[in-house]
C-alpha positions, 0 to 999 in steps of 0.5 A, spaced: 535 468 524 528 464 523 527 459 518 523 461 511 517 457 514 517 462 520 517 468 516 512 465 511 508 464 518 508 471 520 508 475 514 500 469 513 499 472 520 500 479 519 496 479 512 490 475 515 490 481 521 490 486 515 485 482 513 480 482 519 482 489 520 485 488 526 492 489 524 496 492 531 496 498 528 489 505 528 485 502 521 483 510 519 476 510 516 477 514 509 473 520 507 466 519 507 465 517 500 469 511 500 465 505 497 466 498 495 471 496 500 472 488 501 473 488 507 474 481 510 470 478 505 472 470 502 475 471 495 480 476 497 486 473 492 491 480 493 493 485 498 496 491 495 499 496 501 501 502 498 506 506 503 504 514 503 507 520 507 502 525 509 507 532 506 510 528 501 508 532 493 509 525 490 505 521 494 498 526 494 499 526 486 498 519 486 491 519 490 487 520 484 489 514 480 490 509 488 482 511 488 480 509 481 485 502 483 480 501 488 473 502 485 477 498 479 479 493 483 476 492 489 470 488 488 475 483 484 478 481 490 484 486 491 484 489 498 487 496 496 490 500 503 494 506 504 500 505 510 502 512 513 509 510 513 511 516 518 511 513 525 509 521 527 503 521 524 496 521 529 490 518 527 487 524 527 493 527 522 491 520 517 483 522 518 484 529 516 489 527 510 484 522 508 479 527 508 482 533 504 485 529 499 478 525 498 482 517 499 477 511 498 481 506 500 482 505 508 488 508 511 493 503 516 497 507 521 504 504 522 507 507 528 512 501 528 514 501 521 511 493 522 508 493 515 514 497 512 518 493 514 515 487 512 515 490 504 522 492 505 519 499 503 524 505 503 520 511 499 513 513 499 509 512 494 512 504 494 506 498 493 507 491 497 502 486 492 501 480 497 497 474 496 493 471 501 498 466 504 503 472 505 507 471 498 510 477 495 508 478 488 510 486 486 514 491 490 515 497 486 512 503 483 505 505 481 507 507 474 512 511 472 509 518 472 515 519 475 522 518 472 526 521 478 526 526 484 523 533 480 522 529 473 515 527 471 513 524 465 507 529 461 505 521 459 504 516 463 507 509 459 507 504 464 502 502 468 505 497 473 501 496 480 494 496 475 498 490 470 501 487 475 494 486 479 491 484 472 496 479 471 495 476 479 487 475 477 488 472 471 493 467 475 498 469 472 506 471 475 507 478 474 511 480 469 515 485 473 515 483 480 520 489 482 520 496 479 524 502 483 519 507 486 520 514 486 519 518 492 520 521 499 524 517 503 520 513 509 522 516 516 527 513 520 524 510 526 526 514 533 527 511 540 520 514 542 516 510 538 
């Protein structure tokens, strides 16, 4: 079993290389109008990987609000990504989706669930908010349009990705740092990947 400081040093490692764009896994480039993106720039104080499946009704329904996320966020130092968690999913297919649904954040395949296991994500939409040295400060929902599978709100009450990333730059702790996600589960990696 490794030690914490082992864990922390490879979740740091990880995040830089998300950071730098060359995280060992296809980076997909978003539909052409995507603006603002931090890229690797100094000043980075979160990183938001939401997990996403190409088919999954849930996670389509959310791209509106992760776009108006990212135009909110990301020049305020909130590196926002999309993370196809469906090992199956080609770079062409993640091309394809971004386009159709118009998504400004980059998109990161994960052919080997290496980002989802690192969140401990187990449905998609679910959101990893990571701060620079590989802390995990949310993991959860995006907000609660969703009370179940089949149940959506007509309002939406609770805004917990958007306060949560208020609350990390203003320096301060989340006030809830773990919600439960609502929505498809992430495959089970198979022996051919």
């Amino acid at each position: 079993m490794e030690s914490p400081t082992a864990i922390r040093a490879t979740m740091a490692s990880m995040l830089l290389a998300i950071l730098a764009g060359c995280s060992g896994t296809a980076a997909v480039a978003p539909a052409p109008r995507q603006q603002n993106d931090s890229g690797a720039e100094p000043g980075i104080k979160a990183v938001a990987l939401v997990f996403i499946l190409r088919d999954c009704p849930i996670c389509n329904s959310y791209i509106p609000e992760l776009n108006r996320l990212h135009q909110t966020f990301a020049n305020r130092g909130v590196m926002l990504r999309l993370v196809h968690a469906d090992p199956q999913t080609t770079e062409a297919e993640a091309r394809e989706h971004a386009s159709e649904y118009q998504i400004e954040p980059k998109v990161i395949l994960d052919p080997q669930h290496a980002k989802v296991k690192w969140a401990g994500a187990t449905v998609a939409p679910e959101v990893a908010v990571f701060s620079p040295s590989g802390d995990l400060l949310y993991r959860g929902r995006i907000d609660d349009q969703y009370a179940g599978l089949g149940k959506r709100r007509t309002q939406v009450t609770s805004h917990d990705l958007r306060d949560a990333l208020e609350a990390i730059l203003a320096g301060k702790s989340v006030p809830n740092p773990r919600t439960e996600a609502v929505g498809c589960p992430i495959p089970e990696l198979t022996k051919g990947n």
